[in-house]
C-alpha positions in Angstrom: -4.5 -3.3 12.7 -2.6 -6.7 13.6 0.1 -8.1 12.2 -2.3 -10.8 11.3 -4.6 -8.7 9.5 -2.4 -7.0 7.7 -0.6 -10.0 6.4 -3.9 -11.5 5.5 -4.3 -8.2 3.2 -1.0 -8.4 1.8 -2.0 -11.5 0.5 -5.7 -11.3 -0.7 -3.7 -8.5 -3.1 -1.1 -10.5 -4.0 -1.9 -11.9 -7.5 0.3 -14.9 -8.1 0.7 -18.6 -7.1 -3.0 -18.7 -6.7 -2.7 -22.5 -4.6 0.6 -21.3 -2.3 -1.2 -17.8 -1.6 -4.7 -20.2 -1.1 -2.4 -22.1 1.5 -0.9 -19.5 3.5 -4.5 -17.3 4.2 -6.7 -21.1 4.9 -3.6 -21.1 7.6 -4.3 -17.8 8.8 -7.3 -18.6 9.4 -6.9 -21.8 11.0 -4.6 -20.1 13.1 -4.6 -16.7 14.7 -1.2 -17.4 16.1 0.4 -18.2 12.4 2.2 -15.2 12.4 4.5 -16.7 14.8 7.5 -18.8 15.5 5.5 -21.2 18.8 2.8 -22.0 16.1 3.8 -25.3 15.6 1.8 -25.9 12.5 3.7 -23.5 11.2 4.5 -19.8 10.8 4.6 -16.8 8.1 8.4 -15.5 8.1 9.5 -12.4 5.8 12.4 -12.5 3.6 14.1 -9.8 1.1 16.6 -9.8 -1.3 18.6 -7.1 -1.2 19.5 -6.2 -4.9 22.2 -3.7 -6.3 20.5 -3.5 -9.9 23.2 -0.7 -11.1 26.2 -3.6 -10.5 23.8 -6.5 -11.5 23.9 -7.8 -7.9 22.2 -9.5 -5.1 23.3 -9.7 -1.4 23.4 -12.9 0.4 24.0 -14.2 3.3 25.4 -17.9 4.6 22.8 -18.8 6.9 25.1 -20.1 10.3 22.2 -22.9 11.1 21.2 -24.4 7.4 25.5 -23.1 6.2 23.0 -22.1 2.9 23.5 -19.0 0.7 19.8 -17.1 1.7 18.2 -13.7 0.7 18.1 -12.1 4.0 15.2 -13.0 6.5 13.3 -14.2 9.2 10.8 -14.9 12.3 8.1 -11.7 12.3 8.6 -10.3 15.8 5.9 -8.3 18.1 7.2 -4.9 17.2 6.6 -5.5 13.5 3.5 -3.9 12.2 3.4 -5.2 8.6 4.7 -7.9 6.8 6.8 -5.2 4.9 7.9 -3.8 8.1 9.4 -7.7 9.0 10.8 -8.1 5.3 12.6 -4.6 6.2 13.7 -5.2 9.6 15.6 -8.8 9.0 17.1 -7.4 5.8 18.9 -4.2 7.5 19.7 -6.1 10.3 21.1 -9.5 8.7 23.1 -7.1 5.8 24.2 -4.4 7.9 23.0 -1.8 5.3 21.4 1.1 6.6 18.8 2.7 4.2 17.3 -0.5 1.9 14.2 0.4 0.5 11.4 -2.4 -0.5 10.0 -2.2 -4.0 6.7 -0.7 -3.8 5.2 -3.8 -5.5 4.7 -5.8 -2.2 5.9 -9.3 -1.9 7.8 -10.9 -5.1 6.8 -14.5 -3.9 6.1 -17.0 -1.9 8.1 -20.1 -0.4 6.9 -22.7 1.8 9.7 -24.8 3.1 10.0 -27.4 5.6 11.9 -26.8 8.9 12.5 -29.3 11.9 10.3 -29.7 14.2 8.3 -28.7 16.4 7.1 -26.4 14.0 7.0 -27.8 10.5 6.7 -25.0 8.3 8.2 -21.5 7.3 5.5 -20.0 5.0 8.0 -17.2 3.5 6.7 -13.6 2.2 9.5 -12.4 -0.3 10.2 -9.0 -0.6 13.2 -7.4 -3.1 15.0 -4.5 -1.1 16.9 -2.1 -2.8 20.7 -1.2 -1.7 21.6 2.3 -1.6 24.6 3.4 -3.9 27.9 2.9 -2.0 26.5 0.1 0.3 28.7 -1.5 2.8 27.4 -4.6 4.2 28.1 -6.1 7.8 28.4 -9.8 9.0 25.4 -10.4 11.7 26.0 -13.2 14.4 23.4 -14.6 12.1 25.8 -15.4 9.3 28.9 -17.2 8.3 29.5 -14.6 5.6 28.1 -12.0 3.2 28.8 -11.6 -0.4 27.5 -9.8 -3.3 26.9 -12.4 -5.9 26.3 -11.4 -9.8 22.7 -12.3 -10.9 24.8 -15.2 -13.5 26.4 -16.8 -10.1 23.3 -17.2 -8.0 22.6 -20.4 -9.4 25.7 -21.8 -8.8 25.5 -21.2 -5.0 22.0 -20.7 -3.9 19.4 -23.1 -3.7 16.3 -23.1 -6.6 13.9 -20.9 -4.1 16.5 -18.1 -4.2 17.1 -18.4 -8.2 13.8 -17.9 -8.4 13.0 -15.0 -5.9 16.0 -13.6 -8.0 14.2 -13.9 -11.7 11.1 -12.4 -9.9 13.1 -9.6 -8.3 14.7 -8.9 -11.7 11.1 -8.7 -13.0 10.1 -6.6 -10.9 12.5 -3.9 -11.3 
């Protein structure tokens, strides 16, 4: 199975924001190449938050490009062969933390962003990624920094699409 096809099953399962999920498959299938970044029309990316829910934590990082505070996340990439396995990939590599483990519900939510052009669009699968006990993050060349933030101090340095993945996350645990 294709990365393709299995992100178009990830999201005929996944049972919220009826109109975003709507818009990411009617791109799918306008465009076979939507799973990547040269799709100019725009691309799926996957993105996880990487929770400590024992400390009442999340891990984020200051994106270098956007100098944002961002779950974890990024451009799918040819070895990837699930959305899941993407989510997965970017988190351990932009945290540094060997041994996250996605919650087994499958993606928390969606975000479609705008991003300069030539391609227009990130359509974002969010995943929630679990940090082992006794983490120790890492700085990727990626990042300006990484810093646990309590769930109460998200919101006062993250942007509304990460206060929200964050609510869902906390749902979903």
């Amino acid at each position: 199975m294709s990365l393709h096809d299995d992100a178009v099953l990830v999201l005929k399962r996944y049972e919220d924001q009826e109109e975003l999920r709507q818009t990411y498959l009617d791109h799918l299938s306008a465009h076979p190449d939507g799973m990547w970044k040269a799709c100019e029309a725009g691309h799926l990316t996957a993105s996880a938050l990487v929770v400590d829910p024992e400390r009442g934590r999340v891990l984020l990082t200051l994106h270098r490009k956007l100098n944002m505070w961002l779950q974890m996340g990024g451009h799918c990439e040819p070895g990837d062969a699930t959305l899941s396995d993407a989510a997965l990939r970017e988190a351990t590599e932009e945290s540094g933390i060997a041994g996250l483990t996605l919650l087994p519900v499958g993606p928390v939510r969606l975000d479609r962003h705008p991003i300069p052009a030539p391609c227009n669009w990130h359509l974002d699968v969010q995943y929630a990624a679990l940090a082992p006990g006794g983490a120790v993050e890492a700085i990727s060349e990626e990042s300006l920094d990484l810093r646990w933030f309590s769930y109460d101090e998200v919101a006062g340095v993250a942007d509304e699409s990460v206060v929200r993945l964050m609510e869902r996350t906390r749902a979903a645990l």
